[in-house]
C-alpha positions in Angstrom: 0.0 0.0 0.0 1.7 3.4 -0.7 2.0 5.7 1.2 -0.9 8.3 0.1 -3.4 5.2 0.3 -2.1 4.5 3.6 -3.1 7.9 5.1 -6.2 7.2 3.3 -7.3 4.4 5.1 -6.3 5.5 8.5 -9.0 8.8 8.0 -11.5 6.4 8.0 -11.1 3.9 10.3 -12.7 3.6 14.1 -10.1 4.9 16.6 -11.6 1.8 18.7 -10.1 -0.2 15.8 -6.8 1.3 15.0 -6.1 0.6 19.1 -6.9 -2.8 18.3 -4.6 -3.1 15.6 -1.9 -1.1 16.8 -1.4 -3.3 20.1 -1.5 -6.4 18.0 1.7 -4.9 16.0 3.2 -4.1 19.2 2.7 -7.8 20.3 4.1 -9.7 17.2 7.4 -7.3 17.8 8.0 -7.2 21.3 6.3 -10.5 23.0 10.3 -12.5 22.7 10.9 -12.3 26.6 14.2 -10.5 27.2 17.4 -11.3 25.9 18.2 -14.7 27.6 14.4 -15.6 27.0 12.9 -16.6 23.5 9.2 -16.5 24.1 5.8 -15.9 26.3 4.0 -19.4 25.0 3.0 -21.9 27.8 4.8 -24.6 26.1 5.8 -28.1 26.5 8.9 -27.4 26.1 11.8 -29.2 24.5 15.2 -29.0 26.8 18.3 -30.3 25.6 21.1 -31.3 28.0 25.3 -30.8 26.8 27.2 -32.5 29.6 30.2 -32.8 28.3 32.0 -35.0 30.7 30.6 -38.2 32.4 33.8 -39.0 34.4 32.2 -38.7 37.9 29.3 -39.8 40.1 28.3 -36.0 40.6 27.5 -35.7 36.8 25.8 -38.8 37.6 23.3 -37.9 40.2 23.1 -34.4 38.1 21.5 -36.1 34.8 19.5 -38.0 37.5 18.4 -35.1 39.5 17.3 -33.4 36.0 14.9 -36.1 34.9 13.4 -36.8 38.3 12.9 -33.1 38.1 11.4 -33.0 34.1 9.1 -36.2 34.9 6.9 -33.5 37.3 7.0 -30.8 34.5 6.1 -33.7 31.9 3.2 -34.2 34.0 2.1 -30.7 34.2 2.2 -30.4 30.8 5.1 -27.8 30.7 8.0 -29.7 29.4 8.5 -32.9 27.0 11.1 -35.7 27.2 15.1 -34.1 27.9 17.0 -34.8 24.9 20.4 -35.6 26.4 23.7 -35.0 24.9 26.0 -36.5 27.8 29.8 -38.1 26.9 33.6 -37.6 28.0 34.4 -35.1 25.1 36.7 -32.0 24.2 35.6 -28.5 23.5 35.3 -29.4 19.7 32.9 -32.4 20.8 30.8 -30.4 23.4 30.4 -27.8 20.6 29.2 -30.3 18.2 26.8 -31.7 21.2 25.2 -28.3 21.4 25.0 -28.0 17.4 22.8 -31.3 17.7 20.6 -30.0 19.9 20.0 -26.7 18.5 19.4 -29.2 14.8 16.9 -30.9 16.9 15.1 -27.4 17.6 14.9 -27.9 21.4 13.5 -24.7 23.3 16.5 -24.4 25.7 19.6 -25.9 26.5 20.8 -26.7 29.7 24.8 -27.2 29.5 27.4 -27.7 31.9 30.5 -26.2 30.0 34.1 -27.8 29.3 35.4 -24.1 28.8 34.9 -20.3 30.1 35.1 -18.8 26.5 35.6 -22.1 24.1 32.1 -22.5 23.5 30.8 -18.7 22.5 30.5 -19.2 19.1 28.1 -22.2 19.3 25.8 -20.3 22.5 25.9 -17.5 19.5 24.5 -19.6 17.3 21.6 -21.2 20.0 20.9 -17.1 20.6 20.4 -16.7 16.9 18.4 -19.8 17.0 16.1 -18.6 19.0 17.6 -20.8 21.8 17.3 -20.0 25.7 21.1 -21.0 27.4 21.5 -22.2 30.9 24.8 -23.0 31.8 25.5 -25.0 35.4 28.0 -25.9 37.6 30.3 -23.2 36.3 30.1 -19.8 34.9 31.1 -18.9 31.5 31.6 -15.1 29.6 29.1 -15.1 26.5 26.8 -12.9 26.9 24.4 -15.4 25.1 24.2 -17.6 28.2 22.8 -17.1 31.7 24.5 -18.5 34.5 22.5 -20.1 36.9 25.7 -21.9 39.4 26.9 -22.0 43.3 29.8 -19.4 43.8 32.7 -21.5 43.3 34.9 -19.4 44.5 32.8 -18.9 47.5 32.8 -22.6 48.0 36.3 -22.7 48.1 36.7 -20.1 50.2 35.0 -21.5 52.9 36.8 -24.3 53.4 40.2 -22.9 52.6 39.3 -20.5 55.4 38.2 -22.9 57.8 41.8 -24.9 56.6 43.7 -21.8 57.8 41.8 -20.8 60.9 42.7 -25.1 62.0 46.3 -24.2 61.3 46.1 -21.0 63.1 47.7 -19.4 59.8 51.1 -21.9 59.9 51.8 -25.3 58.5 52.5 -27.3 55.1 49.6 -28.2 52.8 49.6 -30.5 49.7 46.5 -28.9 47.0 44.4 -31.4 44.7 43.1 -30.1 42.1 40.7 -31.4 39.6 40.8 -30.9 35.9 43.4 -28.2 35.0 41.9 -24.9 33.0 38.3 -26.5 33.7 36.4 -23.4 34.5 35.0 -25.0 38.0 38.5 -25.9 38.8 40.2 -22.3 38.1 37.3 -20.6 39.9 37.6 -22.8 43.1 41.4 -22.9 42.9 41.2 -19.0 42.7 39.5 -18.7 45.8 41.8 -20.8 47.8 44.7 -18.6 46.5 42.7 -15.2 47.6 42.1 -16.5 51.1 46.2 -18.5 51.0 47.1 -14.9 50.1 46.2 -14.0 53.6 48.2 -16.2 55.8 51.9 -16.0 54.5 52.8 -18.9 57.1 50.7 -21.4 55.1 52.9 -22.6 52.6 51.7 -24.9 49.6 54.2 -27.7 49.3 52.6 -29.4 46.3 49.8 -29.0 43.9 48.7 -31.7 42.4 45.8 -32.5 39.3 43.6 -35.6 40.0 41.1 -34.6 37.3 38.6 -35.2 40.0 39.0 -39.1 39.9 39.2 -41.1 43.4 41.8 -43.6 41.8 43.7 -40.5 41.0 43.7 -38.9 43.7 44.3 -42.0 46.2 47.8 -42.9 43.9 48.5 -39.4 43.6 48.1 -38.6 47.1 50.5 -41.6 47.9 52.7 -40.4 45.8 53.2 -37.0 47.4 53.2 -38.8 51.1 56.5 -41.4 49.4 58.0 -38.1 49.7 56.8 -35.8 51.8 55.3 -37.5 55.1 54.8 -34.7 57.0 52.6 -32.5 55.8 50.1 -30.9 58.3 46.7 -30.6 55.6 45.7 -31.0 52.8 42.9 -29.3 50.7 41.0 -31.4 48.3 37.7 -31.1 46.3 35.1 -33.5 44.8 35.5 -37.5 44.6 39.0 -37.2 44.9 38.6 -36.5 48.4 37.7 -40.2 48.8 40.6 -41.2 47.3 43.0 -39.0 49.0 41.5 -39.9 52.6 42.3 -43.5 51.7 46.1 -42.8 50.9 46.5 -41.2 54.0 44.9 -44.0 55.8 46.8 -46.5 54.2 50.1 -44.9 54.8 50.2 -45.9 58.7 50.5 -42.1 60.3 50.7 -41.5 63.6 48.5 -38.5 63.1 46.6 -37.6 60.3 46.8 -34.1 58.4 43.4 -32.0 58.2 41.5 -32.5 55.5 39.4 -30.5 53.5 37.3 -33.4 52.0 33.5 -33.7 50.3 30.1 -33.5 51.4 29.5 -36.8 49.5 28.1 -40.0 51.2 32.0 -42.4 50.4 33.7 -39.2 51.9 31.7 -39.2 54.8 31.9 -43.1 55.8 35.2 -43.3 55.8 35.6 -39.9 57.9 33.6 -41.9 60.4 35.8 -45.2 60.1 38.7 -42.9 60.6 37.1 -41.1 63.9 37.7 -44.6 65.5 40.9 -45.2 65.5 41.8 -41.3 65.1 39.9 -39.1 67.4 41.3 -35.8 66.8 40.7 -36.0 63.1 39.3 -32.7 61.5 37.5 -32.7 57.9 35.0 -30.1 56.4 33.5 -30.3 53.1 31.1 -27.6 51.4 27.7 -29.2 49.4 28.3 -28.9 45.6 24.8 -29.8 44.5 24.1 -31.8 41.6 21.1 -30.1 41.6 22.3 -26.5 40.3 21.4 -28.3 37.1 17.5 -28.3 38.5 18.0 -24.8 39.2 18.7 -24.1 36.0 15.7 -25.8 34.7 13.3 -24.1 36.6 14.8 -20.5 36.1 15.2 -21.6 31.9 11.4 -22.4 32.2 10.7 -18.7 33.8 12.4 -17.6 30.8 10.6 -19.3 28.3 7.2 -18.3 29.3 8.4 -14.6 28.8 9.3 -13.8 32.4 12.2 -11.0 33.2 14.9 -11.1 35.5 14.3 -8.0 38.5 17.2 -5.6 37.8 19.4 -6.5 40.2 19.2 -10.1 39.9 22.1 -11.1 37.5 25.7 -10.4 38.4 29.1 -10.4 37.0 30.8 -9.1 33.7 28.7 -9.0 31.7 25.8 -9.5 34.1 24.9 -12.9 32.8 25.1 -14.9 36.3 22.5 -16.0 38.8 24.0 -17.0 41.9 22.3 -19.6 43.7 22.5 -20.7 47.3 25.7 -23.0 48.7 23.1 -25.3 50.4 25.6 -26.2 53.3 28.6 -27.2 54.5 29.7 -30.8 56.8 32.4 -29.5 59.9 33.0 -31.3 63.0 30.2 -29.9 65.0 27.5 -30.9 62.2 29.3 -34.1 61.5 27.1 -36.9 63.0 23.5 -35.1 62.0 24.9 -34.7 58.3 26.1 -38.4 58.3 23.2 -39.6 59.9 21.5 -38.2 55.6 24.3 -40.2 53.7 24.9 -43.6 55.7 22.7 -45.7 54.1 23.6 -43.9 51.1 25.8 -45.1 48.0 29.2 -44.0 48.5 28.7 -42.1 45.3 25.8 -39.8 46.4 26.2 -36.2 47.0 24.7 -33.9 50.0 22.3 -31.8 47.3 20.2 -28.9 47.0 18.4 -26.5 44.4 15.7 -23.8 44.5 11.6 -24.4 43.8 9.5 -23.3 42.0 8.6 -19.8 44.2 12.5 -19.5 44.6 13.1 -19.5 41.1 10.0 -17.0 40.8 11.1 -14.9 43.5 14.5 -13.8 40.6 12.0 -12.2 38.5 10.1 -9.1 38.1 
């Protein structure tokens, strides 16, 4: 219509009407949610999963945690079937996970990332897709992605803290680390640094890389004691933990070295089994849920129905990260009513935690 016809048109048409039409053109271009959303429909919804590494329990219990929590959705109606892409694989191969999922037009993608900054080109292309993002367990940079995690570097803090207020600020301490340049292991290992940083007396004797396997860490950990016996802690994350209490059991001290060990159910037996025959044992773990993934869901699902985050919900550079609670922490005073959850347990379960429904709510305006 040109433009002369246009202006014809509009003399002569109800203003009742032209309201009517001009809020419908307002709602075909503006009803796409906000930038980490893609739409206001009620669904069911699609979700894809990219876990791009399958070499621990806590992965484990996370894919399990994430269908036990898209089987209530299903039944609401809200959500269909996950479509999981979950295998030990490189940057390259978690990028081609994600490529699969966005071919198989899911509504959002829940990923728990390999690298800060390796996969921005693929979460560009889910954007452009129309795509909502979640990343768990650790944050990454692209501005294409929401962040819905723990502090990890709060988490280590804690117990690095705790470490250095048992050593009243002096002793020898051996490090394990998991996966080195693994964006949950850089983040945790940073805040142990910050808070190391603070008590010159503490000296790090050796750092070590387990890539957050109990087998590693347990002949790893026996490797370090071959040659260095006395060591007065040690600060360790995740399932190696398990492994690295064992090593220390094995080797026959007289008196075991703190530990900084794993709210996780093999952990926490054999902290007991070691209580026995060494009373004056100290350990302290901080939860790392396997449920962040759940949180994730539930806050990609605000997101898809059109919801927006309240301004001051998202942090960081750029502000793409929700931080979720820690849910808790095991120390020696909440020991025995922790272990009394995990006893029963296999030793592979995890202490765990994510937010409901009304939590997940509460983040948006």
């Amino acid at each position: 219509m040109h433009t002369v016809k246009r202006l014809h048109f509009f003399r002569y048409i109800s203003p009742l009407a032209l309201l009517i039409m001009l809020v419908a053109m307002l709602a075909a271009c503006g009803g796409s949610g906000d930038a980490t959303g893609n739409g206001d429909n009620k669904g069911p919804f699609t979700i894809g999963v990219s876990n791009g590494f399958v070499g621990s329990e806590w992965r484990t219990q996370m894919i399990q945690d994430l269908q036990s929590a898209n089987a209530e959705y299903m039944k609401q109606g809200l959500t269909k079937d996950l479509v999981i892409q979950s295998a030990d694989t490189d940057v390259p191969g978690q990028i081609q996970q994600i490529r699969n999922l966005i071919n198989k037009g899911v509504d959002a993608i829940i990923v728990d990332p390999n690298s800060v900054s390796g996969l921005d080109g693929v979460f560009k292309e889910a954007k452009n897709a129309g795509i909502t993002v979640i990343s768990v367990d650790q944050a990454v940079t692209s501005p294409d992605v929401t962040n819905v995690v723990i502090d990890q570097t709060e988490w280590a803090r804690m117990s690095a803290k705790w470490l250095a207020e048992q050593l009243k600020g002096k002793g020898n301490i051996v490090v394990v680390n998991g996966i080195k340049g693994h964006p949950a292991n850089e983040a945790r290992y940073n805040g142990v640094k910050e808070v190391l940083a603070q008590y010159p007396g503490i000296k790090v004797v050796n750092e070590i890389n387990a890539d957050w396997d109990q087998a590693k860490g347990q002949q790893k950990m026996s490797d370090v004691l071959a040659s260095q016996p006395n060591i007065d802690a040690v600060w360790s994350q995740d399932g190696m933990a398990l492994g690295v209490l064992q090593a220390l059991e094995a080797a026959n001290l007289s008196k075991l070295p703190i530990v900084v060990g794993e709210a996780r159910a093999g952990y926490m037996q054999l902290w007991q089994q070691v209580k026995s025959k060494h009373s004056d044992f100290l350990s302290y773990g901080v939860v790392n849920p396997p449920g962040a993934a759940v949180s994730g869901l539930r806050v990609a699902l605000q997101l898809l129905q059109g919801k927006h985050f309240k301004a001051d919900a998202l942090q960081g550079t750029p502000k793409n990260t929700l931080f979720v609670p820690i849910p808790g922490k095991v120390d020696p005073e909440s020991f025995e009513s922790e272990f009394a959850k995990v006893k029963d347990k296999p030793a592979s379960y995890c202490l765990d935690g994510y937010i409901s429904d009304d939590e997940a709510k509460s983040y948006f305006s």
